[in-house]
N, C-alpha and C positions, 0 to 999 in steps of 0.2 A: 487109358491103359494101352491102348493100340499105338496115339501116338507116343507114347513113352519107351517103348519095346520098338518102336519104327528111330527113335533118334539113338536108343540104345546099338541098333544094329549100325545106322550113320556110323556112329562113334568109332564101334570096331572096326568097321572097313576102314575108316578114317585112319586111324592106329596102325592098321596093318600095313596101308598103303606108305604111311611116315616112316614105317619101320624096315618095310620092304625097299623104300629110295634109300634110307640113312644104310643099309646095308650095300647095296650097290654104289654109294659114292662113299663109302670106308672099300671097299674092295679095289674102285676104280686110283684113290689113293695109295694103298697099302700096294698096287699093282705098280703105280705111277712113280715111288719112290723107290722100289726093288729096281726096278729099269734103268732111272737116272743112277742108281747105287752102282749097276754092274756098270754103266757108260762110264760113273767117276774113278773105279779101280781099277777099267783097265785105260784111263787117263794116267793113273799114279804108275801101274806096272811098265808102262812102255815109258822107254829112256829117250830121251833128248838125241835128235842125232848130230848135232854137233854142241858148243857151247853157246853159239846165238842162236839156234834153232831148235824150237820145241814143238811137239807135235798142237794140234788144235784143240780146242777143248771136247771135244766130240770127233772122235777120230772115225774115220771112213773108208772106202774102200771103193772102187769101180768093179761091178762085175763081169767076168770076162768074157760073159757070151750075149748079155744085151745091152754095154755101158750104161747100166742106173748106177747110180751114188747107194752104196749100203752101209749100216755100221760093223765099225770091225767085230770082227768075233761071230758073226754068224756063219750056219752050218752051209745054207741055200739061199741062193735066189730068191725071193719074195715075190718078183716078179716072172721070171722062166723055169725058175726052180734046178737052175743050174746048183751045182754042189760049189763050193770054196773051199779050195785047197790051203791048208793054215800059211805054207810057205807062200803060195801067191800073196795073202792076205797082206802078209808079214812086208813083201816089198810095194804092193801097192797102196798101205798105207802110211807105208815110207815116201814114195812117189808124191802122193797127194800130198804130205805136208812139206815138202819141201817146195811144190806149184802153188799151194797157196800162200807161203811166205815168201816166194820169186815176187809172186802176181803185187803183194803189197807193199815190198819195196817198189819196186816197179814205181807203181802209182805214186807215190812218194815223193819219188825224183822226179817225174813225171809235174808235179805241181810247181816244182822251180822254176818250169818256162815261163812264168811271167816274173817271177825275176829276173834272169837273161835280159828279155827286153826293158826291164826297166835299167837292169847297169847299162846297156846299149844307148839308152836316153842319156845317163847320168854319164857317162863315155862324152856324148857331144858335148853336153851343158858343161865339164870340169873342163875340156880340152878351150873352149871357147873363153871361158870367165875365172874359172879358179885351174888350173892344170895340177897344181900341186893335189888336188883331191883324187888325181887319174892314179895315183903310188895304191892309194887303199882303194880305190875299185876292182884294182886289179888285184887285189887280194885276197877280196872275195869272189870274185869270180876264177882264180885257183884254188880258192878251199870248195866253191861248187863241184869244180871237173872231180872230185875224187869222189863223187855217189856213181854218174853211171860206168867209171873204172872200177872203183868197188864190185857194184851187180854184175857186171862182165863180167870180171873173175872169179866168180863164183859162180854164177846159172850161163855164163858163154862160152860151156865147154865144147856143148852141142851134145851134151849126156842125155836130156830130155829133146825128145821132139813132140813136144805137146804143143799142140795150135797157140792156145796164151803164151806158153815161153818162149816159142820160137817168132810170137808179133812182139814180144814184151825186149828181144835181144833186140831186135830191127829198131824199135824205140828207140833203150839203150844206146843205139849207136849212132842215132840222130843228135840224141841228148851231146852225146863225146862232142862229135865234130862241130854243135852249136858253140860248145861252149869254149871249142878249143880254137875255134873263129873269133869267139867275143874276147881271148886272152889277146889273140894276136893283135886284133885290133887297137885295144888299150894298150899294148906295148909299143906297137907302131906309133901312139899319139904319144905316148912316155918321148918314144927317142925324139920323135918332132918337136917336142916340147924346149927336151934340152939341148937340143943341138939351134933352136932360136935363144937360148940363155947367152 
């Protein structure tokens, strides 16, 4: 009897303890989806600021008295408990999406440099053995130069002086003059070419 009333007791603590987790991990969901809920409306409510550029899927914000990353729409600081002004909010999470789609074109164009060198190769190899192949190298290597003219004119206004955009223009403008080197080049070998015809 004693152990029967001793496993009886097991059970309910057992029970409760089931019931007591299954309520804290319904709570911690029911919490978990509310959050991502308000994060995805005001995904949907904030508009595009221009037609190639959309905000991020989790929009953010910098806070303006200890630079941490916050999500938009909050009142304070999390960290210093600075308050947030909705208009600041409003342009610095304008700010930030337009840094993080600089930063990833950027990189983008940024991965072409070993193209470059390779039309550079394919540059000596056409002029040496095939020349007529030097007309389409140099074709693509004019359809390359229009990425970081593109990013120029868009993020090299010098609107933003953020550390990334203002290393990511310096790039930029390496990328130009590599590749506006590599035209020259191939053209140079073009004229050499035909002027030995």
């Amino acid at each position: 009897m004693e152990g029967l009333s001793q496993s009886s007791v097991t059970f309910v603590q057992s029970s409760t303890e089931t019931k007591s987790t299954r309520s804290c991990t319904e709570s911690y969901f029911c919490w978990h989806s509310a959050h991502q809920g308000r994060i995805t409306r005001l995904s949907n409510v904030m508009h595009p600021i221009s037609e190639n550029l959309y905000q991020p899927d989790t929009p953010t914000i910098t806070c303006p008295s200890c630079g941490e990353t916050l999500l938009y729409g909050v009142k304070s600081c999390r960290f210093c408990r600075h308050a947030i002004d909705p208009t600041y909010a409003r342009k610095s999470v304008t700010s930030q999406a337009i840094l993080t789609h600089a930063v990833k074109s950027a990189n983008t164009v940024r991965t072409l440099r070993n193209l470059l060198y390779l039309q550079l190769g394919l540059t000596i190899l056409a002029f040496l053995w095939d020349p007529p192949y030097l007309q389409l190298i140099l074709i693509v290597s004019i359809i390359n130069l229009a990425g970081p003219i593109r990013w120029l004119r868009k993020y090299g206004r010098g609107d933003l002086d953020h550390p990334e955009i203002l290393k990511a223009q310096k790039d930029m403008k390496i990328e130009l003059y590599c590749w506006l080197g590599a035209i020259i080049i191939q053209a140079t070998a073009i004229i050499v070419w035909l002027v030995r015809l």
